[in-house]
C-alpha positions as semicolon CSV with decimal commas, in nm:
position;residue;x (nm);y (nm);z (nm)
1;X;5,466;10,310;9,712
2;X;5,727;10,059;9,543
3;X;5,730;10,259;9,263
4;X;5,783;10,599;9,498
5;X;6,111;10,426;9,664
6;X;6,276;10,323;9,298
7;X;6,174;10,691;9,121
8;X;6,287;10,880;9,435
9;X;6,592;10,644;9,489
10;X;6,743;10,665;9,100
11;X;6,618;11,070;9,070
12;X;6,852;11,140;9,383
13;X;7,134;10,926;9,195
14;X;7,099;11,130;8,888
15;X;7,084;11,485;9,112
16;X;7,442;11,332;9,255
17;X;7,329;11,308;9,619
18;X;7,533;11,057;9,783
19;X;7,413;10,690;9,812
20;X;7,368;10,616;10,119
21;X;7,132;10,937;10,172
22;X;7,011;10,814;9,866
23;X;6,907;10,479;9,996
24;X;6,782;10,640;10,322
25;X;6,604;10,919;10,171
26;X;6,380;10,778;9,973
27;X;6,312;10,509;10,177
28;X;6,252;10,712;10,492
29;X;6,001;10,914;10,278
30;X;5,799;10,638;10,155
31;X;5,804;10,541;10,525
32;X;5,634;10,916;10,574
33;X;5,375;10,855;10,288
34;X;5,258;10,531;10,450
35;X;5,121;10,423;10,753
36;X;5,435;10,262;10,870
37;X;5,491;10,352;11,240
38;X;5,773;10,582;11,249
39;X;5,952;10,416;11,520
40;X;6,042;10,122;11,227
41;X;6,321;10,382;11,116
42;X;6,580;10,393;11,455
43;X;6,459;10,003;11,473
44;X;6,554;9,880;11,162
45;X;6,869;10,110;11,118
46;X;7,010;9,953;11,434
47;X;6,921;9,628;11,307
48;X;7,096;9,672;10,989
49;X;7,450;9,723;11,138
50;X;7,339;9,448;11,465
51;X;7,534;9,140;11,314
52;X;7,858;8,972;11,443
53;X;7,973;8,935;11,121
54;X;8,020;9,288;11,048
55;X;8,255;9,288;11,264
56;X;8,491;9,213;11,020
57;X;8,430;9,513;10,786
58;X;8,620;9,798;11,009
59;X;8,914;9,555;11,097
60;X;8,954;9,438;10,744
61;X;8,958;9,795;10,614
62;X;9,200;9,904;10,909
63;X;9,438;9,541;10,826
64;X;9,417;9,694;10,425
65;X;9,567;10,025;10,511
66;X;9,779;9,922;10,748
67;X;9,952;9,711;10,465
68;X;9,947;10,015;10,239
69;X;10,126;10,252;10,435
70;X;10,356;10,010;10,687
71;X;10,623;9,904;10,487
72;X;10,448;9,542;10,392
73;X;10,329;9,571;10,023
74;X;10,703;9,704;9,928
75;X;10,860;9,368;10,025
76;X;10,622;9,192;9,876
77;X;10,658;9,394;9,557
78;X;11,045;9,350;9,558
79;X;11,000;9,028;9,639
80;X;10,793;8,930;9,335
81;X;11,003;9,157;9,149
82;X;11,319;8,919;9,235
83;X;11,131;8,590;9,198
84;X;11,020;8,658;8,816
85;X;11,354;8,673;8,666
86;X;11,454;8,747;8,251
87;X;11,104;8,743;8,151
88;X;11,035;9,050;7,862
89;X;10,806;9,269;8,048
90;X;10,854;9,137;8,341
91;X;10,771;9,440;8,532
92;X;10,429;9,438;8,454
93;X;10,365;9,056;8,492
94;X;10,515;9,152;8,840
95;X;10,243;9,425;8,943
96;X;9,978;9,167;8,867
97;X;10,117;8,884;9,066
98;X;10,179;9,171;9,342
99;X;9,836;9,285;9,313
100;X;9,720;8,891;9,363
101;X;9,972;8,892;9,699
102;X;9,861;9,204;9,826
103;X;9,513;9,126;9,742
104;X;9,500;8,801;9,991
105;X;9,639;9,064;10,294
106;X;9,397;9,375;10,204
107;X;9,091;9,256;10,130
108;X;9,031;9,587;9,928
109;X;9,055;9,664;9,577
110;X;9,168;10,030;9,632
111;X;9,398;9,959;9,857
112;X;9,548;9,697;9,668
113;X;9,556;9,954;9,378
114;X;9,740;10,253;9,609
115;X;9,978;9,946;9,762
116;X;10,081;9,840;9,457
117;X;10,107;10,134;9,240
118;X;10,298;10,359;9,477
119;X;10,560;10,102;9,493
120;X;10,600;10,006;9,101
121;X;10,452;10,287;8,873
122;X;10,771;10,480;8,899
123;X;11,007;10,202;8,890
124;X;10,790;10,115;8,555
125;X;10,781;10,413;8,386
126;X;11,168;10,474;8,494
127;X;11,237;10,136;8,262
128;X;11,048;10,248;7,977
129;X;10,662;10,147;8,001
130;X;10,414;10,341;7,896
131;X;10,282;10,504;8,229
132;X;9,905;10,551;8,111
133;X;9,911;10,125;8,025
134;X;10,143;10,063;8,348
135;X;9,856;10,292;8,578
136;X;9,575;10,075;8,405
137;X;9,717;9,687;8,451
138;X;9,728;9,819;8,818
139;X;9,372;9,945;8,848
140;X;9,241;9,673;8,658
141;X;9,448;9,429;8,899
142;X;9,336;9,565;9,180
143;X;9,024;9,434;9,088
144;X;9,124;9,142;9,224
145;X;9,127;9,267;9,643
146;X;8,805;9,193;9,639
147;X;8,749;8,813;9,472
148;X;9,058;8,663;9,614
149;X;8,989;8,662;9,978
150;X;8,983;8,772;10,215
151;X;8,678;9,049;10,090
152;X;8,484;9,284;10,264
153;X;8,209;9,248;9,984
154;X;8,187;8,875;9,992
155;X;8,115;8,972;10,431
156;X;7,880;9,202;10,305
157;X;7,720;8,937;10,051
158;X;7,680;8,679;10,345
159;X;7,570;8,878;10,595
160;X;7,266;8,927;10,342
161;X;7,241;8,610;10,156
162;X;7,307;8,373;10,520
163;X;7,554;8,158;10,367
164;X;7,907;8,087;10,503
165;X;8,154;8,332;10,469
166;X;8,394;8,069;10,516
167;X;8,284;7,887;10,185
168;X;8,265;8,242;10,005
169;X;8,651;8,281;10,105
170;X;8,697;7,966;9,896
171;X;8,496;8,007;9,632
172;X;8,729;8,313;9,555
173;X;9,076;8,182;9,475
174;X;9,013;8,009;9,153
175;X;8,795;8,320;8,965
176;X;9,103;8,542;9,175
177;X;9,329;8,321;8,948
178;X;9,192;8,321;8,645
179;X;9,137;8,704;8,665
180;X;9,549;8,767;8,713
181;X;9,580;8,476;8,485
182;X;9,428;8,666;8,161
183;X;9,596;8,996;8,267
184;X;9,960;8,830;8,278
185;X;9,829;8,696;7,919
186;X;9,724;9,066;7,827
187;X;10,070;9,196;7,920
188;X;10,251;8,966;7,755
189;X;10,105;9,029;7,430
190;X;10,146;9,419;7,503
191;X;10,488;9,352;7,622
192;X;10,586;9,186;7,305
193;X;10,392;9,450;7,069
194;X;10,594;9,699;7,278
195;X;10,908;9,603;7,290
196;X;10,900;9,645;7,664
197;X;11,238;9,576;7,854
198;X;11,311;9,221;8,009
199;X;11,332;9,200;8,365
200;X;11,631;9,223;8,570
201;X;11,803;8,841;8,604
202;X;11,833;8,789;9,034
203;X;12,073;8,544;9,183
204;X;11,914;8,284;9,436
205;X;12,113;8,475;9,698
206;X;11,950;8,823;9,627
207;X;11,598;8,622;9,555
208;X;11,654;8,416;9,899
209;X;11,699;8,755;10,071
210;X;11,430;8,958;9,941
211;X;11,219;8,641;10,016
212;X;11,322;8,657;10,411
213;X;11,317;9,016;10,359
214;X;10,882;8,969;10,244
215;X;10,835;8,685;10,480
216;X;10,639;8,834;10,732
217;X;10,455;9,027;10,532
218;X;10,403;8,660;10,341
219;X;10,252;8,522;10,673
220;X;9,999;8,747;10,671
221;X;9,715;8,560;10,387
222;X;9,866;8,230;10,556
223;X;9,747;8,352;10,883
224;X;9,493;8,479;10,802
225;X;9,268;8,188;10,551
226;X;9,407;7,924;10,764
227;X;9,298;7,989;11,058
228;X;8,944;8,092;10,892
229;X;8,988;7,740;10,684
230;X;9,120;7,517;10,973
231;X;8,820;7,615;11,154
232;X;9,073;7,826;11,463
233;X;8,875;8,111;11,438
234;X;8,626;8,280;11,258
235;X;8,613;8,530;10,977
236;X;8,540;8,810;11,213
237;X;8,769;8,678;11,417
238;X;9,073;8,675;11,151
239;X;8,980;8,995;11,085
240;X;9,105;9,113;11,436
241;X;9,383;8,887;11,430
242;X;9,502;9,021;11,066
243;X;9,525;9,400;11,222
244;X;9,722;9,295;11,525
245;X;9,968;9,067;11,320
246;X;9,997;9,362;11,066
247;X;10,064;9,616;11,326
248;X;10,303;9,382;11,509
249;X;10,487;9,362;11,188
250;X;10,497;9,719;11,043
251;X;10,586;9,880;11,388
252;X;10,813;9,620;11,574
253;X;10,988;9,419;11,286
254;X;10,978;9,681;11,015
255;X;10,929;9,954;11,171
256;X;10,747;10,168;10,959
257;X;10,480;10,316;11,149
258;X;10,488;10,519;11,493
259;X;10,211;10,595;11,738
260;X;10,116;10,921;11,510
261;X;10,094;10,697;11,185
262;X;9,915;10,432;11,332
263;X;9,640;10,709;11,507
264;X;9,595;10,808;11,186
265;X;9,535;10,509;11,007
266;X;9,270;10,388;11,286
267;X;9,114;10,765;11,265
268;X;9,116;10,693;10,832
269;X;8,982;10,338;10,863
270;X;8,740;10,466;11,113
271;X;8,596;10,675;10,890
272;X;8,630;10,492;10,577
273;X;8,390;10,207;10,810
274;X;8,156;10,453;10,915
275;X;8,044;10,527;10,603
276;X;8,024;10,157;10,474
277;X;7,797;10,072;10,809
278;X;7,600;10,368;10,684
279;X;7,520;10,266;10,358
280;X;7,415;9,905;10,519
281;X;7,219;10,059;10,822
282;X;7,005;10,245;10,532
283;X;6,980;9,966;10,284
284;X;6,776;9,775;10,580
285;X;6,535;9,973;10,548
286;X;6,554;10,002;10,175
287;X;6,575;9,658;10,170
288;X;6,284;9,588;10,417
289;X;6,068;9,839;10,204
290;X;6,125;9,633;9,857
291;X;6,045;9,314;10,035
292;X;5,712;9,426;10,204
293;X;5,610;9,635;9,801
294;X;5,769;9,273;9,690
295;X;5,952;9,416;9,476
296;X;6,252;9,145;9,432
297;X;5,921;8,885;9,361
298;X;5,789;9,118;9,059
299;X;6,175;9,173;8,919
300;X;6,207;8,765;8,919
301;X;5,910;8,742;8,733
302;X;5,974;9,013;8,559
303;X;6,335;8,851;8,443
304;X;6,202;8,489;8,403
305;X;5,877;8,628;8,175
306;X;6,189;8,800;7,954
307;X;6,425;8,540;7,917
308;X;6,136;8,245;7,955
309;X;6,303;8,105;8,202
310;X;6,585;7,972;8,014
311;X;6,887;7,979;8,339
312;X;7,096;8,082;8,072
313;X;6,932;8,414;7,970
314;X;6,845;8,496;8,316
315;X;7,208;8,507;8,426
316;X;7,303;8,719;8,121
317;X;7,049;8,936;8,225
318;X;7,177;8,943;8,596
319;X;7,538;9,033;8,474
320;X;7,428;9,268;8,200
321;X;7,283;9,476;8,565
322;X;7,557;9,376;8,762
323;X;7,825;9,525;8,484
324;X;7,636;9,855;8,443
325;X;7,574;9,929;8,794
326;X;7,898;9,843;8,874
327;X;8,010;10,152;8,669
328;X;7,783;10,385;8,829
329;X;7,774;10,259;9,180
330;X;8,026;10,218;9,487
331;X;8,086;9,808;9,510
332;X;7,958;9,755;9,869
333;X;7,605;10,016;9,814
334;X;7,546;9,826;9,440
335;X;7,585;9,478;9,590
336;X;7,384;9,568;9,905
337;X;7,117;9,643;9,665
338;X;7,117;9,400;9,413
339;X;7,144;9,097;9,615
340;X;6,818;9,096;9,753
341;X;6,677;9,264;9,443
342;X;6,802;8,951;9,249
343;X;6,780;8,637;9,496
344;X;6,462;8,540;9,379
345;X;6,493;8,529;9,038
346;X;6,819;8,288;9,140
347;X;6,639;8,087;9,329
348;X;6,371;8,062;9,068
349;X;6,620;7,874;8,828
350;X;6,758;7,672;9,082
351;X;7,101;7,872;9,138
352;X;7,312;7,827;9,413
353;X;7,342;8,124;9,596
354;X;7,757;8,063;9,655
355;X;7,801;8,104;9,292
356;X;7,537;8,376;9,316
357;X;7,761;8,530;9,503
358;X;8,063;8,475;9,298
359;X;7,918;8,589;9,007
360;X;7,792;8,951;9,193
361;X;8,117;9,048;9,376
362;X;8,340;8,956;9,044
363;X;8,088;9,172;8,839
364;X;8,101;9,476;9,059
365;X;8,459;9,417;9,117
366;X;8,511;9,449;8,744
367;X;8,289;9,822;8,787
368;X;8,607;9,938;8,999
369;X;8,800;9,974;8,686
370;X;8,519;10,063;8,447
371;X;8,445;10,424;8,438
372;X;8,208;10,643;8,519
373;X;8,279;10,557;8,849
374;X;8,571;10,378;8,887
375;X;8,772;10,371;9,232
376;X;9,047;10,163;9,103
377;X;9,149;10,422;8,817
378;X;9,093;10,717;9,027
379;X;9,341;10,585;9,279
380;X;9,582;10,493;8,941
381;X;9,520;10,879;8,841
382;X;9,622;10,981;9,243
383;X;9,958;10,777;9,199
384;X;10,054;10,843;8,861
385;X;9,918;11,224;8,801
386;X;9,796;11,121;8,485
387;X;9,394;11,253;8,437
388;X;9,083;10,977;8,450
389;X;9,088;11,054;8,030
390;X;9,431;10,877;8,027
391;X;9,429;10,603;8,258
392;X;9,062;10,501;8,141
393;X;9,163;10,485;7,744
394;X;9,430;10,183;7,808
395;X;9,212;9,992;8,056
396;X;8,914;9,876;7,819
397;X;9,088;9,591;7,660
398;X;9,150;9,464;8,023
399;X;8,806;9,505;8,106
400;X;8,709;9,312;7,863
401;X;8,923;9,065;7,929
402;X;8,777;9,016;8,312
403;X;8,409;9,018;8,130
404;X;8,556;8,720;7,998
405;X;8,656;8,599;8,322
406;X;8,293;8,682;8,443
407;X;8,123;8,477;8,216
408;X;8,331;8,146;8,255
409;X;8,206;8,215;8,626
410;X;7,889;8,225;8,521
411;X;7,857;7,956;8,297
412;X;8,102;7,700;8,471
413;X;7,964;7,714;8,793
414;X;8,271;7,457;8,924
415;X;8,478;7,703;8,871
416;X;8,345;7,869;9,216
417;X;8,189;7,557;9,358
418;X;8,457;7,341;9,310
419;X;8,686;7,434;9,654
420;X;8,395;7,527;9,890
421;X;8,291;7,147;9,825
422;X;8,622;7,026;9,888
423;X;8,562;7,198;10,236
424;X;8,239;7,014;10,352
């Protein structure tokens, strides 16, 4: 029957059904070609989406479009525009740090992607970039919504896994960093191949403005991670208190959005959620079926037989599968499941399941800008008008680069660990 759910499960992939009937397909038919009771299937889809911490997911999404489309990401952008002064290709180095910004508010690498792009692409192509390398630094940037926190993935990942989603918040910022890190270094070295314009000097009047100007759009990350940091509320919790802030912001200080925008942003986020607590109300039982076949038991000794149990090869293994389904899976289906598909082997080395977790959501966050399927680029392609052909040909230098990033993760292990210790 194990090998029924993984035949029927990748043959409905390859036929292009969608994956969450996918994942509840082919588990509900192994569930009819077994003598499981039939009444397992309402129970364990309810007890799939039955968790406290999920809460977070729909207000998280909601708080990420919200900053999209309300007036907050501009300020930001200008913001960081301002504060970067006479620096030759400035422009791009900003739409990096402004993807790191925005990417502490939405929680959401598309989102950071749409933010971000719709306010810069056609200021950078207006200057003189190249619009199919400006459209990829952006995708590949917005990688980054979902490793610096907060991250609907890294909820997802704990809701699973049972650690704190507190420590995975923290665990985020410094692989966050070094992913915008190597990008600014990327488009640098592009900037001076180029010959792509310096950015425009800004006196510490016009900087100071724009500044007060972004401020409480600013708040928002500082709101947000500390209050989940000083222990005032909780993740889920911030969640809530991220949309009402936001909204406070974009319709009474900004005022961006009116009752029609904002009904359609809840309507959007809605049913952007739905379909997330889908995919994880099916992937219980998918889930529950490959632990009762123990299937996650045969893969780990499946992976430590190949690699002989050397930590080293087994995580190289791990990413190798993280990488590639990554670029043929949606982030939050491929790390729903992997994680339990992969635990064991983990745990079989001694790993700890924090930089487990690290390691997962950075990898599958890199498979938003890697094509097949790649979110981040089709979003780039949206904004810009260019085709997937031209915004995917620039972007595999930068992809590379965050492999890079993935496998100091990997192997340096403080470089995720290092914070959530600091925090008890």
């Amino acid at each position: 029957m194990g090998t029924v759910l993984i035949v029927s499960f990748l043959a409905m992939l390859v036929l292009g059904v969608p994956i969450a009937l996918s994942i509840g397909v082919s588990a509900t038919l192994v569930l009819f070609l077994s003598d499981m009771p039939l009444e397992a299937l309402p129970q364990t889809l309810f007890s799939g989406v039955n968790s406290f911490s999920l809460v977070a997911v729909p207000f998280f999404v909601l708080a990420g479009d919200i900053l999209a489309r309300g007036g907050i990401s501009e300020r930001i952008v200008v913001f960081a525009e301002a504060a970067m002064g006479r620096i030759r290709g400035g422009l791009s180095i900003v739409s990096i740090v402004a993807s790191m910004f925005v990417s502490a508010i939405s929680g959401s690498g598309a989102a950071t992607t749409a933010a971000v792009g719709s306010a810069l692409l056609p200021q950078l192509k207006r200057k003189g970039y190249d619009l199919d390398f400006s459209a990829a630094l952006i995708a590949s940037a917005g990688t980054i919504g979902v490793v610096i926190p907060p991250s609907v993935p890294m909820v997802l990942y704990a809701v699973i896994s049972g650690v704190p989603v507190s420590k995975l918040f923290m665990a985020g910022f410094v692989p966050g960093f070094l992913m915008g890190g190597i990008l600014i270094a990327y488009a640098l070295y592009m900037a001076r191949k180029r010959n792509y314009p310096a950015g425009e000097l800004a006196g510490f009047g016009e900087k100071l403005h724009k500044f007060v100007n972004a401020l409480w759009g600013l708040m928002t990350p500082v709101l947000i991670l500390g209050g989940i940091f000083s222990g005032c509320f909780t993740p889920s919790e911030a969640a809530a208190v991220a949309v009402a802030y936001s909204l406070f912001v974009a319709v009474f200080v900004y005022r961006s959005l009116d009752f029609k925008s904002v009904y359609r942003l809840v309507v959007n986020s809605g049913v952007t959620s739905a379909l997330i607590m889908f995919i994880i109300a099916t992937s219980k039982i998918f889930g529950w079926q490959l632990a009762f076949y123990e299937i996650p038991d045969k893969v780990a000794r499946a992976v430590l037989q190949l690699t002989y149990g050397i930590p080293a090869l087994v995580y190289l293994v791990i990413v190798a599968v993280i990488l590639v389904a990554g670029m043929f899976m949606e982030t939050a289906s491929a790390l729903i499941i992997l994680t339990p598909i992969f635990l064991p082997a983990i745990m079989g080395v001694g790993g700890n399941l924090i930089h487990f977790g690290l390691m997962l959501v950075v990898g599958l966050a890199i498979g938003m800008a890697t094509p097949p399927v790649a979110i981040d680029i089709y979003v780039a392609s949206a904004v810009t008008g260019l085709s997937l052909e031209e915004v995917s040909r620039p972007i595999f230098p930068m992809v590379a680069a965050l492999i890079f990033v993935l496998l100091l993760v990997t192997y340096v292990p403080w470089l995720s660990l290092a914070l959530p210790g600091l925090g008890g």
